[in-house]
C-alpha positions in Angstrom: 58.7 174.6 142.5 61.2 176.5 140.9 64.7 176.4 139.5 67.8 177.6 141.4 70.6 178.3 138.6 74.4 178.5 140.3 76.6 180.3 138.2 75.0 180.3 134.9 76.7 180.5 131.5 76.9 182.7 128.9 74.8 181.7 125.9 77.2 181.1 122.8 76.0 183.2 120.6 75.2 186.3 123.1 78.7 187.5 123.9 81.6 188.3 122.3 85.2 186.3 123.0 86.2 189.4 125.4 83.0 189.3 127.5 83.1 186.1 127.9 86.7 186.3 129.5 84.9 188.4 131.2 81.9 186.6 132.6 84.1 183.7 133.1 86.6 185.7 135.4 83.6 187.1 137.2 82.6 183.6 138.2 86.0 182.8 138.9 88.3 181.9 142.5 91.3 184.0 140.9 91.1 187.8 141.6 91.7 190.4 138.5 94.6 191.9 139.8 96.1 188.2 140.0 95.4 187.5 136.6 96.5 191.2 135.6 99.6 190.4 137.6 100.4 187.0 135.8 99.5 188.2 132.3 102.1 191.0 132.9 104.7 188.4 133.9 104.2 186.8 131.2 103.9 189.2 128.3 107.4 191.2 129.8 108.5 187.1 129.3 108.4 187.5 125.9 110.2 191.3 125.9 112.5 189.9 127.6 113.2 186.7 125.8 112.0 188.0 122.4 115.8 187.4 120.5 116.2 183.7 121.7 111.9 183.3 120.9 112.4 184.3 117.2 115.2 182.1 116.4 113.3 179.8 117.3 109.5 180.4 116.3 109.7 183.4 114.0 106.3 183.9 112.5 104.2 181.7 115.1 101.4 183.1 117.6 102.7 181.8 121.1 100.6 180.6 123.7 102.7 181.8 126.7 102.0 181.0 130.2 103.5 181.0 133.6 107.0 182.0 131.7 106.7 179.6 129.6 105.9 178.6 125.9 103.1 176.2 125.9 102.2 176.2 122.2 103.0 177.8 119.0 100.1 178.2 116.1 100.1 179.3 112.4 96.9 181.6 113.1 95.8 183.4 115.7 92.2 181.3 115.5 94.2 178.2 116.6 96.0 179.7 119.2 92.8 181.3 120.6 91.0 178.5 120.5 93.4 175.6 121.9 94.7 178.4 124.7 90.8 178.5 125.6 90.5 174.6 125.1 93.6 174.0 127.8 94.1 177.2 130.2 91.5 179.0 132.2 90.5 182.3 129.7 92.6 185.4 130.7 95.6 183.1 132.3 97.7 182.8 129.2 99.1 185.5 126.5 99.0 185.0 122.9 101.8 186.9 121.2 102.9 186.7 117.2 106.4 186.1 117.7 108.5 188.5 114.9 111.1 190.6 115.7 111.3 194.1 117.3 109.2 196.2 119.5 107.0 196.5 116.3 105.7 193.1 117.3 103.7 194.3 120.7 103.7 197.6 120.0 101.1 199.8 118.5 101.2 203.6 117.8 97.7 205.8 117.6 97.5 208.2 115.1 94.9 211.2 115.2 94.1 214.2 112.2 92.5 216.6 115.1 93.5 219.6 115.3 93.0 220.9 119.2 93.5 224.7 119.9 
C-alpha cells in the first residue's frame, strides 16, 4: 500500500523565504500575473500616497495590501513575519515608509570598463 501526498510542503529548513513564496504560489488558485498585478497596485499605493504615509508612520515598515495599510512594524522581521502569519505570501508589500524616492529606489553601480 502506498502513500499518496497532495500538495506537499516545503521542509522548514530546505528553502529560503523567497522560494517558499515560491512553492506556495505554485500550489496556489491565484495566477502570477494576478499577484504581479496586485503587488503593483499596491506598491504604486504607496508612491502615490508616500507624503500623507510619512506624516503619519515615518520610520515604520508597512504591511500594505489591497490599497491599504494593514500594519506598521519597527523591523522588517516583524513585518515579514505577521504579513506571512495573516495574508497569503506574495499578496501584500512591505515597504519602510521614509521620505523620497530614495525609500523604494535603488541605483546599481558597476567599475567595468566595456570597450
Amino acid at each position: 500500500m502506498g502513500f499518496r501526498i497532495k500538495n506537499p510542503e516545503p521542509s522548514d529548513y530546505s528553502l529560503t523565504p523567497l522560494q517558499k513564496i515560491k512553492f506556495t504560489n505554485m500550489h496556489s488558485e491565484i495566477q502570477q500575473s494576478e499577484i504581479d498585478a496586485r503587488f503593483d497596485a499596491d506598491f504604486q499605493y504607496y508612491i502615490d500616497n508616500q507624503d500623507e504615509l510619512v506624516k503619519i508612520y515615518n520610520g515604520y515598515y508597512l504591511i500594505i495590501k489591497d490599497k491599504e495599510v494593514r500594519n506598521k512594524f519597527t523591523t522588517l522581521l516583524e513585518a515579514y513575519e505577521w504579513g506571512n502569519a495573516n495574508f497569503e505570501p506574495g499578496t501584500f508589500v512591505i515597504q519602510l515608509c521614509t521620505p523620497g524616492p530614495d525609500a523604494y529606489t535603488r541605483n546599481a553601480y558597476s567599475q567595468s570598463l566595456y570597450f
